[in-house]
C-alpha positions as CSV (number, residue, x, y, z in Angstrom):
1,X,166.8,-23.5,75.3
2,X,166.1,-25.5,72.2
3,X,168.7,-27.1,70.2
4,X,169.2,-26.0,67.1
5,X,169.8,-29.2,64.5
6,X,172.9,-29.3,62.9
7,X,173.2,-27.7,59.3
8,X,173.4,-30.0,56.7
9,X,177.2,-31.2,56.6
10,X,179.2,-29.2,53.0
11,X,179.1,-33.0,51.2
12,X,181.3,-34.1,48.3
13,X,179.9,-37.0,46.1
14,X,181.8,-39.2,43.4
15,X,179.8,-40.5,40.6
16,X,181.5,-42.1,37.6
17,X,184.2,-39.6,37.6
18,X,181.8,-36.8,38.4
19,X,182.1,-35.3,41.5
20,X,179.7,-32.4,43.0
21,X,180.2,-30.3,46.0
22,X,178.1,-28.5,48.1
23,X,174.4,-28.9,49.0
24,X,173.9,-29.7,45.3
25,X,174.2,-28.0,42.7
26,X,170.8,-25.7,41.7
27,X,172.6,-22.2,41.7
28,X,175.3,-23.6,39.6
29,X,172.7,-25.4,37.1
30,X,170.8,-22.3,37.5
31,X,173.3,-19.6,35.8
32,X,174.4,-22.8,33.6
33,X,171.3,-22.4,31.7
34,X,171.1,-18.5,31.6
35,X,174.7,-18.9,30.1
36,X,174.0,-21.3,27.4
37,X,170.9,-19.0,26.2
38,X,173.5,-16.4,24.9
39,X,175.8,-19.3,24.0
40,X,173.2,-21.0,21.3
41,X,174.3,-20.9,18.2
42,X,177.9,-19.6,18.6
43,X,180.4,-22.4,18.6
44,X,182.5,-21.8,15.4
45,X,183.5,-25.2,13.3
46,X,186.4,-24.0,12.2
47,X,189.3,-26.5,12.0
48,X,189.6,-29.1,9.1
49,X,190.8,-32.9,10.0
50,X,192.2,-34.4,6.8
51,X,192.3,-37.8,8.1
52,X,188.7,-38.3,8.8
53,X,187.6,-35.5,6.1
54,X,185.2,-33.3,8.5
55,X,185.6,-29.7,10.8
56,X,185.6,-29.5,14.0
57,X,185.4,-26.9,16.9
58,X,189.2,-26.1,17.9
59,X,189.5,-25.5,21.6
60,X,189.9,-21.8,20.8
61,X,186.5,-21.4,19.4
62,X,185.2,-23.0,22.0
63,X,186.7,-21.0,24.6
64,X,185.6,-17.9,22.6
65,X,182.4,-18.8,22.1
66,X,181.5,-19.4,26.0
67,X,184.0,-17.1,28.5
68,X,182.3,-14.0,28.3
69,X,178.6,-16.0,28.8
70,X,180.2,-18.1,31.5
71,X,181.7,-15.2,33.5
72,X,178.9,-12.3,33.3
73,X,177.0,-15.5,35.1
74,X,179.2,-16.4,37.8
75,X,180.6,-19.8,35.8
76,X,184.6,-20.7,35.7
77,X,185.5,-23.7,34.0
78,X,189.3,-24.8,34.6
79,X,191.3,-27.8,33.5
80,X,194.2,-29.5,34.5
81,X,195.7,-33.0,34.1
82,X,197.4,-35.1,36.4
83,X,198.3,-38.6,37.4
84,X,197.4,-39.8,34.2
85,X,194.0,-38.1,34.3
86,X,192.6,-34.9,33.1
87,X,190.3,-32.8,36.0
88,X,187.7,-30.0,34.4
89,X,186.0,-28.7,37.3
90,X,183.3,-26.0,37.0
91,X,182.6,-23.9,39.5
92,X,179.9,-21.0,40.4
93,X,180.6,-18.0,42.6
94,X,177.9,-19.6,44.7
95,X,180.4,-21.8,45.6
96,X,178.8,-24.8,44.0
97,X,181.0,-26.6,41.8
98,X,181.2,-29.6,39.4
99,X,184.5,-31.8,38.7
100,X,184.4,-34.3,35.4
101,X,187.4,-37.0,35.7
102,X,188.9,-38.4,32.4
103,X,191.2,-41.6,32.1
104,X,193.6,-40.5,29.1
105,X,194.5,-43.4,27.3
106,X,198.5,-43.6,26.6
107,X,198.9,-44.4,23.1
108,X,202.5,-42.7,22.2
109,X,204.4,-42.4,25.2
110,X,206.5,-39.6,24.6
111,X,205.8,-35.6,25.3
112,X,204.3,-34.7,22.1
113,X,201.8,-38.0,22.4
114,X,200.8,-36.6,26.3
115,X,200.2,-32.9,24.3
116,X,197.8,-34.2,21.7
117,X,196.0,-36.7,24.4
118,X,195.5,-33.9,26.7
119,X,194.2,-31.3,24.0
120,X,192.1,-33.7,22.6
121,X,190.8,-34.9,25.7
122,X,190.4,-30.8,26.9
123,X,188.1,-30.0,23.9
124,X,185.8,-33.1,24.6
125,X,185.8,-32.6,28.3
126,X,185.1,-29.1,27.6
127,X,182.1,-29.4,25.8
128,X,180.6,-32.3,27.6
129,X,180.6,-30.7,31.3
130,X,179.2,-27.4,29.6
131,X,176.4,-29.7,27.5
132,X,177.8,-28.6,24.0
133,X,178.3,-30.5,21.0
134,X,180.4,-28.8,18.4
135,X,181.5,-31.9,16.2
136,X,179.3,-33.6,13.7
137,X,178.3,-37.1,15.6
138,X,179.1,-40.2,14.0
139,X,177.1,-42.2,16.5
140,X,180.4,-43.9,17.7
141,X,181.4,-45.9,14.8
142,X,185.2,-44.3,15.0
143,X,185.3,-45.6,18.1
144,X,184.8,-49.3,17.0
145,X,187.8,-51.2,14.9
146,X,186.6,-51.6,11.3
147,X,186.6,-55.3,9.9
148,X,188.2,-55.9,6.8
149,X,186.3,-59.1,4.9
150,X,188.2,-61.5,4.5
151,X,190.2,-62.1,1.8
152,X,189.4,-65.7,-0.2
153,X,192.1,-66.8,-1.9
154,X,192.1,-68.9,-5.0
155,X,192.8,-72.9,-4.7
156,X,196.3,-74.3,-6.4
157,X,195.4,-76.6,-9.2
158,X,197.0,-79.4,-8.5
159,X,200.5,-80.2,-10.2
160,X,200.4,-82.5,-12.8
161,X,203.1,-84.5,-14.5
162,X,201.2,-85.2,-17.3
């Protein structure tokens, strides 16, 4: 009798916070794509930021916009944040999945500082591990601390006794 060779092994791989499971990820990618066809076109800018003057896509609207699309092809997104990190792991009924791993930054270390790090970072992660972009792109220049010029200051005269 003729040995059979073992099927390949069920493999998990970790790159740069991204992990994939399964024998890759084609089935997954597959319905991805069917999905986003019906989701062109649909994410709602609908929240004003005063600070920075522009709109943005709230959560909401992005979750409204891609559910339904995501579901009727087989697609789950869920989030959830721990150890200092926020996990959005898509998965397929395939059983092919996707996790995305994101470092939140502590900035106000108190509960309502943790709230607005992890919605923030839930909308971004959102939209990057589905391929969306639902904010206008400022081609990273908030993320870079503005210089102020210098400020030249006018030279004493000298005092005179004169």
């Amino acid at each position: 009798m003729e040995e059979q060779p073992n099927p390949k092994p069920n493999i998990l791989e970790v790159v740069h916070g991204h992990t994939f499971s399964g024998d890759g990820t084609a089935k997954l990618d597959a319905a991805l794509c069917k999905a986003k066809e019906e989701m062109v076109s649909k994410v709602a800018v609908d929240t004003d930021n005063p600070f920075f003057k522009n709109k943005y896509a709230s959560l909401a609207a992005l979750l409204e916009a891609t559910t339904k699309p995501l579901a009727k092809h087989g697609i789950v997104i869920k989030q959830h944040y721990t150890n200092g990190s926020l996990h959005t792991r898509m998965s397929h009924t395939s059983g092919e999945s996707e996790t995305s791993i994101y470092q939140l930054p502590a900035h106000k270390n108190d509960s309502q500082g943790l709230g607005s790090a992890i919605s923030y970072a839930r909308r971004y992660a959102y939209m990057a591990i589905l391929g969306l972009a639902a904010d206008k792109d400022d081609d990273g220049n908030d993320s870079i601390p503005i210089e102020k010029p210098a400020v030249k200051l006018a030279r004493p005269k000298p005092f005179s006794t004169k």
